[in-house]
Backbone as a ProteinNet text record, in pm:
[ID]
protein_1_A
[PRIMARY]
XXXXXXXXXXXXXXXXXXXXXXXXXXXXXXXXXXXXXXXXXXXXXXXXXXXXXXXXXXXXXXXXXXXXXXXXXXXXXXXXXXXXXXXXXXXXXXXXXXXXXXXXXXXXXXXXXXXXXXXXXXXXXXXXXXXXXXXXXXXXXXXXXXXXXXXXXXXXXXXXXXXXXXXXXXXXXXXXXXXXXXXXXXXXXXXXXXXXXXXXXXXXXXXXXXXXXXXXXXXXXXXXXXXXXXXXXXXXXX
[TERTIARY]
3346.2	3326.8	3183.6	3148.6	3035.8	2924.1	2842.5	2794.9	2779.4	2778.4	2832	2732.4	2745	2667.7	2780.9	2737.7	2875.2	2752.9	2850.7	2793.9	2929.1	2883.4	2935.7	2933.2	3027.1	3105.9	3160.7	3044.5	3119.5	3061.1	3091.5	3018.9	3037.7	3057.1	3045.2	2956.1	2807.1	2741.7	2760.4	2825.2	2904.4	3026.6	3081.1	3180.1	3107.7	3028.3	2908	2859.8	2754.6	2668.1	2833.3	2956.8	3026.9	3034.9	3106.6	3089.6	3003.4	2903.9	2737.5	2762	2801.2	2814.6	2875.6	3027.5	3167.5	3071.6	3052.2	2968.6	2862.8	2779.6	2661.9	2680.8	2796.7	2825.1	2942.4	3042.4	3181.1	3159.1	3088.8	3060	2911.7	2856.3	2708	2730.3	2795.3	2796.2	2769	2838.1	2822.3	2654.3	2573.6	2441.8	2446.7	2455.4	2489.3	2338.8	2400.3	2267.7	2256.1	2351.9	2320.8	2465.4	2423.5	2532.1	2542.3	2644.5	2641.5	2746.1	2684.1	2766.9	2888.9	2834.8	2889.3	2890.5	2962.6	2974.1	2871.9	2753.9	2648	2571.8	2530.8	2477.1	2521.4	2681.9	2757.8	2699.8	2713.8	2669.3	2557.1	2463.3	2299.8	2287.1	2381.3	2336.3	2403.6	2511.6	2594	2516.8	2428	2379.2	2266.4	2198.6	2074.6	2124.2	2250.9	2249	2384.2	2448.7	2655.9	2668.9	2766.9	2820.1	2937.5	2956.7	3075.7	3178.1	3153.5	3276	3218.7	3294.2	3296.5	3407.5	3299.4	3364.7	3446.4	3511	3559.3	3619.6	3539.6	3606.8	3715.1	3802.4	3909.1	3859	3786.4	3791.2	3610.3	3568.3	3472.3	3400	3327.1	3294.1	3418.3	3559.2	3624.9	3731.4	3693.2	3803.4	3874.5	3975.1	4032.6	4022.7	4039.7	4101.3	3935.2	3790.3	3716.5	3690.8	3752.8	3742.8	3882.9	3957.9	4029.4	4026.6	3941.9	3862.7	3750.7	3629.8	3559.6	3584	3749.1	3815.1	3828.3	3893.6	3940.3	3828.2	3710.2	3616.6	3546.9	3507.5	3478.2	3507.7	3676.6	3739.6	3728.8	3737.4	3727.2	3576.8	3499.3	3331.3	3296.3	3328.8	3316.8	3428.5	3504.6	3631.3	3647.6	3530	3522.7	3471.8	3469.8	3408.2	3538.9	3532.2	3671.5	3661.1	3732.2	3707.9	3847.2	3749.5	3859	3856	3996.7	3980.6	3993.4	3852	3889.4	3847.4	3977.8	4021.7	4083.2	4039.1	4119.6	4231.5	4236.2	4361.1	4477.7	4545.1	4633.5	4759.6	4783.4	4918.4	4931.2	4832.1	4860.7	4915.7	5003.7	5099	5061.7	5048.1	5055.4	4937.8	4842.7	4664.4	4661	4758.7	4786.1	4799.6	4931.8	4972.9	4921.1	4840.4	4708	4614.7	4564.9	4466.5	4460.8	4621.1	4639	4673.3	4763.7	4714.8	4634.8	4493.7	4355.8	4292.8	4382.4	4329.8	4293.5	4293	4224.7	4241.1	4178.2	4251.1	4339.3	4312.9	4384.1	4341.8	4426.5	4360	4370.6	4280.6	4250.4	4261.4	4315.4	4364	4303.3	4163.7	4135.4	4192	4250.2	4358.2	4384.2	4468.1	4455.5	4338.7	4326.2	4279.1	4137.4	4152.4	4035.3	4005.8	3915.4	3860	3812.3	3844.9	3870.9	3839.6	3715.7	3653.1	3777.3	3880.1	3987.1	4072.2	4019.8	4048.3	3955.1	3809.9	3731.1	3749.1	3775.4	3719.8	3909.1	4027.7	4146.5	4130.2	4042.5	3971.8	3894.5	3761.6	3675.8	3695.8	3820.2	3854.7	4019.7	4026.7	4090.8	4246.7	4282.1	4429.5	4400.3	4545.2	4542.4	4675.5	4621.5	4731.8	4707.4	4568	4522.2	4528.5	4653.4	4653.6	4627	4596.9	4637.4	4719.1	4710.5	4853.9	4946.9	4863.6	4897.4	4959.1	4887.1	4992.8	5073.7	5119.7	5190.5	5289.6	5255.4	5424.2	5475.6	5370.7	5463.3	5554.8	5462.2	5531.2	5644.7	5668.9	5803.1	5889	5844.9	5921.3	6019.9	5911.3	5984.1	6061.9	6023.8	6152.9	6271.1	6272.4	6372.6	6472.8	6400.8	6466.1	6600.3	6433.9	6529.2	6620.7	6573	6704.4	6880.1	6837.5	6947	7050.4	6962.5	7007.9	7079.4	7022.8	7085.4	7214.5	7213.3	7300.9	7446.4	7407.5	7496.5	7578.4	7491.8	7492.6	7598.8	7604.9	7689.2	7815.4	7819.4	7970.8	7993.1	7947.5	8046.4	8098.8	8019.2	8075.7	8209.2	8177.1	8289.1	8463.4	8394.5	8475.3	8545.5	8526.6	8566.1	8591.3	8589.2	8617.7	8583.1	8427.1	8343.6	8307.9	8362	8292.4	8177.2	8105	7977.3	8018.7	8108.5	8143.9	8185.7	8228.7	8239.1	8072.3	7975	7864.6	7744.1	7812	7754.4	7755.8	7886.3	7895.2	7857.8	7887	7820.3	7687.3	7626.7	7487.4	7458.5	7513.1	7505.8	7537.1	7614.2	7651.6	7560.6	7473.9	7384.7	7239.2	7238.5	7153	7144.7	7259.1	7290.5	7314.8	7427.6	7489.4	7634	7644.1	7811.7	7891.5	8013.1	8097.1	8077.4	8050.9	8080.8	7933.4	7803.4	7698.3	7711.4	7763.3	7821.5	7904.1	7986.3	8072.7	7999.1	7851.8	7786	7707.4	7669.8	7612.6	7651.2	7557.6	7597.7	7649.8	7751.8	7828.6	7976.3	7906.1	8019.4	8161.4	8306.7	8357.8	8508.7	8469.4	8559.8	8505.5	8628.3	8638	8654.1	8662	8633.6	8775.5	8824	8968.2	9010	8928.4	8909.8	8835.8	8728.9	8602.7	8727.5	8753.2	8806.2	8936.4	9012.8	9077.8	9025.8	8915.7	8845.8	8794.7	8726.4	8662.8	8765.8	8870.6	8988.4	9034	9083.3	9054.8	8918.3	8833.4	8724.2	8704.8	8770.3	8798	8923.8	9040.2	9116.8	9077.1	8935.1	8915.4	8804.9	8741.5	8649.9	8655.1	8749.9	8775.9	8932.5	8946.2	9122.7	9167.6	9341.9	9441.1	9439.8	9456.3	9427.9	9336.8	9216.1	9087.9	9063	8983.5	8965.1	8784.4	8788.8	8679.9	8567.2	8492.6	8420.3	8318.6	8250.4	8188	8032.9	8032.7	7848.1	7915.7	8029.3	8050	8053.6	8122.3	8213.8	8056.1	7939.9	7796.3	7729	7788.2	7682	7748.9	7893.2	7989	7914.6	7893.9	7851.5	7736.6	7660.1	7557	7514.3	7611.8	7638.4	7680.3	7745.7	7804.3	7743.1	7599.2	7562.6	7548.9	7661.2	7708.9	7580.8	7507.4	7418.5	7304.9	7210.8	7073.9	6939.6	6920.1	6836.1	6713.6	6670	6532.5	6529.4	6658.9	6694.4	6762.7	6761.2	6810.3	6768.7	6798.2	6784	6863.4	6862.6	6906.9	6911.1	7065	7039.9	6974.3	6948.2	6829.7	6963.3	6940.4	7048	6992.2
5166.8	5026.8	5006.5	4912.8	4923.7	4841.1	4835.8	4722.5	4579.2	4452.9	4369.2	4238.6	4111.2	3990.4	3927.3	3831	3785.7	3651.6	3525.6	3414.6	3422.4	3372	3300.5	3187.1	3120.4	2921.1	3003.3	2940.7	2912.5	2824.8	2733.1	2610.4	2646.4	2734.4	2779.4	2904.8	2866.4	3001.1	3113.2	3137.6	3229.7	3326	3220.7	3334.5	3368.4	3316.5	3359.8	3472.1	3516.9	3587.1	3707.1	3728.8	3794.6	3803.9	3773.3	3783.5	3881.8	3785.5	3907.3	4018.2	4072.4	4190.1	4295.9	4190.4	4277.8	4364	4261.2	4304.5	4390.5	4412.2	4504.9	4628.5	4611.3	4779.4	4781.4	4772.9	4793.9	4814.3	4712.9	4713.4	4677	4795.2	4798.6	4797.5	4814.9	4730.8	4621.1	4550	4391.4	4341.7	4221.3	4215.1	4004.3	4044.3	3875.5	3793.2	3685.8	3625.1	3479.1	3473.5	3326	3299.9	3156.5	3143.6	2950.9	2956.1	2763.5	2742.8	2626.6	2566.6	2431.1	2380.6	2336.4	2313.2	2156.7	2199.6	2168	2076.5	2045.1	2207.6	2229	2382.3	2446.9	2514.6	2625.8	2609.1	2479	2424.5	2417	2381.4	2487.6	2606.7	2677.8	2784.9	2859.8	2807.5	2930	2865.3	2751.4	2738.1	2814.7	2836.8	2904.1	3076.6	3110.4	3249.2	3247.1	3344.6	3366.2	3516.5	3471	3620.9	3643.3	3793.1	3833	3752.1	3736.6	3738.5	3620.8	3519.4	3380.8	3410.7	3432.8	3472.5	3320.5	3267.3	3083.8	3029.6	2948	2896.2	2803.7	2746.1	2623.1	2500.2	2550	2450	2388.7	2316.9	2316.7	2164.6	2146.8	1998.2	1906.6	2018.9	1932.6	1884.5	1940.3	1902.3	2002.8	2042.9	2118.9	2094.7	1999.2	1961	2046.9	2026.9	2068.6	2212.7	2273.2	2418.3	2423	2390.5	2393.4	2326.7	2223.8	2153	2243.7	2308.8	2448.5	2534.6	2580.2	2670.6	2649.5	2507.2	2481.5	2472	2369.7	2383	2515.9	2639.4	2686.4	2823.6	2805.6	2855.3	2800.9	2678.9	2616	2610.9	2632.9	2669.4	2812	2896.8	3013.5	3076.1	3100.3	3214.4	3305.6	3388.2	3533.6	3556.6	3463.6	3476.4	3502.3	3575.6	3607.2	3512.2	3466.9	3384.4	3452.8	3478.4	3561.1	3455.4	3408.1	3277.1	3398.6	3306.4	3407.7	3237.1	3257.8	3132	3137.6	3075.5	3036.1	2914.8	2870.7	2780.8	2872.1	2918.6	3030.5	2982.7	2821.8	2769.2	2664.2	2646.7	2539.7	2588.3	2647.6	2697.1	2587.1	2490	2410.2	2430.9	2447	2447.9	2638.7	2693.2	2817.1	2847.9	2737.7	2721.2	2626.4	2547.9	2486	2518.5	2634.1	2703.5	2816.2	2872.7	2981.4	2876.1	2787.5	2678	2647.1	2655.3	2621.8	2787.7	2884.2	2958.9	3111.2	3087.9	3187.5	3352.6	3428.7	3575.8	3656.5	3566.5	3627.6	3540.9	3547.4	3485.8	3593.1	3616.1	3668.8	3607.2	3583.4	3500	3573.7	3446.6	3499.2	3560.5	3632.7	3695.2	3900.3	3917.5	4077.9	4107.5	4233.4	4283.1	4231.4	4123.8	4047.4	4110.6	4099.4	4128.4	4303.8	4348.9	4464.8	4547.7	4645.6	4697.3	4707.8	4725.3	4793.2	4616.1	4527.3	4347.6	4342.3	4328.6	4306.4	4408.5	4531.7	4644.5	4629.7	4541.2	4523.6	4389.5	4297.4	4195.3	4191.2	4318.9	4322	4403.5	4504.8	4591.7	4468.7	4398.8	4300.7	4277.3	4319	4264.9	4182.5	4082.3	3954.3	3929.7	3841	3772.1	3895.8	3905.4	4005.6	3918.3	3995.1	3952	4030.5	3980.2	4087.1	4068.3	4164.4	4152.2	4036	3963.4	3838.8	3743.6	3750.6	3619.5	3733.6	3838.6	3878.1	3909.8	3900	3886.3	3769.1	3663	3551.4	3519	3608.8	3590.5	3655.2	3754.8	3860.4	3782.4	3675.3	3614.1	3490.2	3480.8	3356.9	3457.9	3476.4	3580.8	3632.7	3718.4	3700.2	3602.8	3528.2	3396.2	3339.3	3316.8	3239.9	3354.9	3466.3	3543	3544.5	3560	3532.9	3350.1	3269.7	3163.8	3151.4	3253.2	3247.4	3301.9	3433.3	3456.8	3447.5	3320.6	3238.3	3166	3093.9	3019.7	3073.9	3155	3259.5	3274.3	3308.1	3347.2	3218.7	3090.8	3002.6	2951.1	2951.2	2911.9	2992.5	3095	3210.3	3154.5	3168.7	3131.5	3025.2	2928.4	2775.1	2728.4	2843.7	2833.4	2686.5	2711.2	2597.4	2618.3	2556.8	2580	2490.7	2511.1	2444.8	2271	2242.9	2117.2	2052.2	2113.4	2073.5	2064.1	2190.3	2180	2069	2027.2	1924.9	1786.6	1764.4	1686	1593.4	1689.6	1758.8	1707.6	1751.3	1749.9	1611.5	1560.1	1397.8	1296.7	1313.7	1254.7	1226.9	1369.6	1374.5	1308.5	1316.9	1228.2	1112.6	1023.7	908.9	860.3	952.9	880.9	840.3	733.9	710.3	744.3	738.4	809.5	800.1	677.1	624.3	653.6	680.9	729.8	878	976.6	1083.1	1154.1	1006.5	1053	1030.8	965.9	954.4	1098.2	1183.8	1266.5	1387.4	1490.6	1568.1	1634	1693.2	1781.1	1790.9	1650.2	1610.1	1576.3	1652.1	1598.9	1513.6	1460.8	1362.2	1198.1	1146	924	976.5	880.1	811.8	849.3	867.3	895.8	1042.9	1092.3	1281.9	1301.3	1210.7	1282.3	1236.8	1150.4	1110.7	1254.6	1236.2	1361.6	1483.9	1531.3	1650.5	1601.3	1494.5	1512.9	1493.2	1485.3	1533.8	1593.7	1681.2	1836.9	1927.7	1880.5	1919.5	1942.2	1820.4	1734.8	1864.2	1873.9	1938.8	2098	2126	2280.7	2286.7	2161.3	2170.2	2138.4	2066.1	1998.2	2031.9	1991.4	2026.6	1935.6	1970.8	1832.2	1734.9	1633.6	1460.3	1411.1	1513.2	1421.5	1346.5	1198	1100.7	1130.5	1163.4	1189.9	1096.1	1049.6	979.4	1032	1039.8	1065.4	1121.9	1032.5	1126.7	1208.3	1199.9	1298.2	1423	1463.6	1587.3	1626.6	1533.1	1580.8	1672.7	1612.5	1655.2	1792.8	1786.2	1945	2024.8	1975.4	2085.9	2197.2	2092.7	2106.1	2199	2217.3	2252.7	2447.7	2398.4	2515.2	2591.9	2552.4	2598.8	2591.6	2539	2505.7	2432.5	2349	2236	2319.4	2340.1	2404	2272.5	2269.1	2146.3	2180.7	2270.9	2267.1	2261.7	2251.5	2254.9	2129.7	2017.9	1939.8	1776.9	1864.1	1758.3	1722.7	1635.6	1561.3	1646.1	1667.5	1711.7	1691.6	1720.4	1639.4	1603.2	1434.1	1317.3	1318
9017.3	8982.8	8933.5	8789.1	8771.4	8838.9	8864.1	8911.3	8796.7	8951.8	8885.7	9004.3	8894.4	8976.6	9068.6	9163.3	9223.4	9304.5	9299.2	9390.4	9480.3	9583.6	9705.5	9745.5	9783	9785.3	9897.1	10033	10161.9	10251.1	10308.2	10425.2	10536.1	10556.1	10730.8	10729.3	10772.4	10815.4	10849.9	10977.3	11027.5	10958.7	10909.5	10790	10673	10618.9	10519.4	10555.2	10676.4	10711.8	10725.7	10782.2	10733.2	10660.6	10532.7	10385	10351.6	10366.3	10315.3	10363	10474.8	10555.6	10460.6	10474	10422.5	10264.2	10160	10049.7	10068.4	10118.2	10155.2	10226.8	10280.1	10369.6	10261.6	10200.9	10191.8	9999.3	9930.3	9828	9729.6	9760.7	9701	9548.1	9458.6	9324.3	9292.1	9380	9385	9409.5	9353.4	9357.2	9410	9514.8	9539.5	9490.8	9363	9291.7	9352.5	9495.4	9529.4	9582.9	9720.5	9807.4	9771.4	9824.8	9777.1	9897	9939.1	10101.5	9997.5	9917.8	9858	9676.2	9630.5	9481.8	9406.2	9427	9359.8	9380.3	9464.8	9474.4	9380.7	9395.5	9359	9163	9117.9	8987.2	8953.1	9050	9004	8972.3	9085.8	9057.8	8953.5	8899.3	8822.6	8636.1	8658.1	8559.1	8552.9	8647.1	8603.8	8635.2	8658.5	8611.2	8620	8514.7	8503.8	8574.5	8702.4	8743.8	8745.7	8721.6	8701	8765.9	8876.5	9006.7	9085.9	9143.3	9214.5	9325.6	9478.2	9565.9	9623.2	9635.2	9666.5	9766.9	9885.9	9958.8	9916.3	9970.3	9935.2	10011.9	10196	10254.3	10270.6	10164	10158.4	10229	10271.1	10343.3	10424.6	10472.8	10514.4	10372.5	10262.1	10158.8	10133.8	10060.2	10015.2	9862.2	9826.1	9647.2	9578.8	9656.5	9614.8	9545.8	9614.5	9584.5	9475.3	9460.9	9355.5	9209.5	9226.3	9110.8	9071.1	9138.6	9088.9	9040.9	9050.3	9035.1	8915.8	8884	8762.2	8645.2	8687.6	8591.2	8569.4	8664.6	8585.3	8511.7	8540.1	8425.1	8300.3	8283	8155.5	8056.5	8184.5	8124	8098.1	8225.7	8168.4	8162.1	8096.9	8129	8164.8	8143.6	8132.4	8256.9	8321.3	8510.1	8601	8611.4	8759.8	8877.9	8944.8	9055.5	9159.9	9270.8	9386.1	9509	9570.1	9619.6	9748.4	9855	9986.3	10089.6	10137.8	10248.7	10380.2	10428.9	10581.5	10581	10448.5	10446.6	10436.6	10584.6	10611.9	10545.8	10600.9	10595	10499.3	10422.6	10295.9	10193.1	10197.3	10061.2	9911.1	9902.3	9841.4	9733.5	9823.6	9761.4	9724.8	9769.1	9707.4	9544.7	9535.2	9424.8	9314.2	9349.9	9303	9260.1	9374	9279	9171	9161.5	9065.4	8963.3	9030.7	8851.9	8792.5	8911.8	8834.3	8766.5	8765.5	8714.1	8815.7	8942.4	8978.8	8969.4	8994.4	8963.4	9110.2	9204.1	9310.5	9487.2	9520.6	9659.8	9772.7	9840.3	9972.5	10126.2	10199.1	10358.9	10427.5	10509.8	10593.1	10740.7	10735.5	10822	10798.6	10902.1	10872.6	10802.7	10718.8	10678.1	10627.2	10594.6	10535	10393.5	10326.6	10216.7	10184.1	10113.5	10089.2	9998	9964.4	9821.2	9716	9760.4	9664.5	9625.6	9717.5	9607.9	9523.3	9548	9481.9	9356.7	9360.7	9253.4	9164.5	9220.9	9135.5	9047.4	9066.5	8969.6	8894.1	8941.2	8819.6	8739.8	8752.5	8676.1	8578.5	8582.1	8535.2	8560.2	8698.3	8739.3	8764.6	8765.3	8786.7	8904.8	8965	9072.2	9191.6	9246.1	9347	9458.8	9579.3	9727.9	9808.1	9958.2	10021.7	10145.9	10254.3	10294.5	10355.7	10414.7	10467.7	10364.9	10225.7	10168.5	10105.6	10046.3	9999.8	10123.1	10205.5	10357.1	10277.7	10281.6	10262.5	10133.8	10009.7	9863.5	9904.8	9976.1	9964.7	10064.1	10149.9	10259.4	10146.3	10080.7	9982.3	9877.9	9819.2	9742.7	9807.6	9889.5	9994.4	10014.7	10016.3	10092.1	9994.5	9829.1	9726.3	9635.8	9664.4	9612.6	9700.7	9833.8	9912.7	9888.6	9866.1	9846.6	9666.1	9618.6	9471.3	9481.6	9554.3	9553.5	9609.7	9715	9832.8	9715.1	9618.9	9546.8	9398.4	9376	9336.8	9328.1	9476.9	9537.5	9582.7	9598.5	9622.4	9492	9353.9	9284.3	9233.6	9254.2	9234.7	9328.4	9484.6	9601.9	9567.2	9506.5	9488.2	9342.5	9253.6	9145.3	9079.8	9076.4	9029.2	8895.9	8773.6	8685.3	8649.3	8507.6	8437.7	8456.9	8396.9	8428.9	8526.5	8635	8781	8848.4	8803.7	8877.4	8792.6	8701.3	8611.6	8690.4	8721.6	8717.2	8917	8997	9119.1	9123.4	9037.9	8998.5	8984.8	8898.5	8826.4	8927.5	9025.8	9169.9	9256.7	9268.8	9345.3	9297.1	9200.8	9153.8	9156.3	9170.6	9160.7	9013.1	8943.5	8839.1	8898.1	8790.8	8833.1	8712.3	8727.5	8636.2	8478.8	8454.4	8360.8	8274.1	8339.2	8326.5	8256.5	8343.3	8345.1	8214.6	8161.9	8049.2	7911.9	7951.5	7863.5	7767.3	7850.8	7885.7	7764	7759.3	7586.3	7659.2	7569.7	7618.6	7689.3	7745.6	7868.6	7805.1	7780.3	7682.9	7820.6	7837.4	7982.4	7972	8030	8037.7	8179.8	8225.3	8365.8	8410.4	8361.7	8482.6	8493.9	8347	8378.1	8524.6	8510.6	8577.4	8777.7	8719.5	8892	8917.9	8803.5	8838.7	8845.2	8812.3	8819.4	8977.5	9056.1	9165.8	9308.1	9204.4	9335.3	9347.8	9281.4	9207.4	9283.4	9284.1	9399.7	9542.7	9581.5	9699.6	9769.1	9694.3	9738.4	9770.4	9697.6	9660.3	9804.3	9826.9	9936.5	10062.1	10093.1	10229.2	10216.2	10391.6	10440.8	10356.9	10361	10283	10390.4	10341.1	10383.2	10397	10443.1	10445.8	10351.5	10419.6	10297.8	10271.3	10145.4	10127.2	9948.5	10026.2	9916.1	9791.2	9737.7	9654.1	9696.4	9765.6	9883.5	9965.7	10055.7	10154.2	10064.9	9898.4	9808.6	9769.8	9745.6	9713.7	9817	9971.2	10070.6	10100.8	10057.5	10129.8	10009.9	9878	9748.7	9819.1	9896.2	9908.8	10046.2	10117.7	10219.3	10197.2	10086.2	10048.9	9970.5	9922.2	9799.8	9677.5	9634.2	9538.5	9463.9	9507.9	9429.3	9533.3	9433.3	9441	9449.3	9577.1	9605.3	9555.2	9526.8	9438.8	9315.3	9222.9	9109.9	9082.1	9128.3	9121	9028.1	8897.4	8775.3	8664.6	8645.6	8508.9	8403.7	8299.5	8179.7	8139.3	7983.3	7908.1	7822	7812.6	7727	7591.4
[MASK]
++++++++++++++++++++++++++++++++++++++++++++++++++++++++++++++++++++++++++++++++++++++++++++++++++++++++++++++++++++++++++++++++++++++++++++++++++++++++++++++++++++++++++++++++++++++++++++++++++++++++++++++++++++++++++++++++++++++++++++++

């Protein structure tokens, strides 16, 4: 690894004076040109000198949005600056996905392993989307998850012999269209007394015979079953 400049964005002393550690025994390339507790600092200093690498808290003065707004500007100022997000926001998934929107090249959790010559030296050598083990449990926990649910999702349509226009229209229910909404719709080639005979036609494919069943209860069984993908749950485009 060649040598390289690097600032540090952290407000807690104590994990700082770590930091410094981890860098000075683990990675002597690195030439730390300055530390910032917060964002007026972090912006002095990266004006009066550009380093390679922007080591980045998330949880800075008690904020979070802060460190993801830094993130963002100064990708947009400098580009060519790597920014490696290293945080103790273990369980904010949210500000995860926030900050790779703002650009970053990888996030690090303060947890297990901690920070690692072989993160630092997979960013400045220019991979992108660098974790380590702690959030990548969790990326593979979520993949997992939503592959298993795709494929639930699958076999019921299979199981229940659901086609495009049954899960269309499923869809349009759950949304809160009503029929007549529904027949509006491109594609949609059904009047209002198709669509009722198609959702009894449903009714019979999803629930026992006789049950009396309404139009939210045939949404909530879809849904039960798979069939209607609650994170996917939108409007054609009309």
């Amino acid at each position: 690894m060649n040598p390289f400049k690097l600032i540090i964005v952290e407000d807690v002393p104590l994990e700082l004076k770590g930091t410094e550690g981890i860098i000075r025994n683990d990675i002597p390339e690195a030439e730390i040109i300055g530390t910032a507790a917060g964002e007026a600092a972090y912006w002095r200093l990266i004006k009066q000198q550009q380093p390679h690498l922007v080591l980045l808290d998330l949880g800075l003065g008690g904020s979070t949005t802060v460190g993801v707004e830094i993130c963002r500007q100064t990708k947009e100022l400098y580009p060519q600056v790597k920014i490696l997000i290293f945080t103790g926001e273990i369980l904010n998934e949210k500000l995860w996905v926030d900050v790779l929107d703002a650009g970053a090249d990888g996030i690090i959790l303060k947890s297990g392993e901690l920070l690692t010559r072989h993160d630092v030296q997979s960013v400045m050598e220019g991979k992108q989307l660098v974790f380590n083990q702690p959030i990548l449990e969790r990326i593979v926990e979520r993949f997992k998850r939503a592959v298993s649910s795709q494929l639930a999702r699958q076999e019921a349509l299979i199981n229940y012999e659901i086609d495009e226009y049954d899960e269309r229209f499923l869809r349009h229910l759950a949304l809160g269209y009503t029929k007549e909404q529904i027949t509006t719709l491109r594609g949609m080639p059904f009047g209002v007394k198709s669509l009722e005979k198609r959702q009894n036609e449903l009714v019979r494919k999803l629930f026992r015979e006789g049950e009396s069943v309404n139009a939210t209860r045939l949404v909530v069984r879809a849904i039960q079953l798979r069939i209607l993908d609650t994170d996917n749950l939108e409007p054609d485009v009309e």
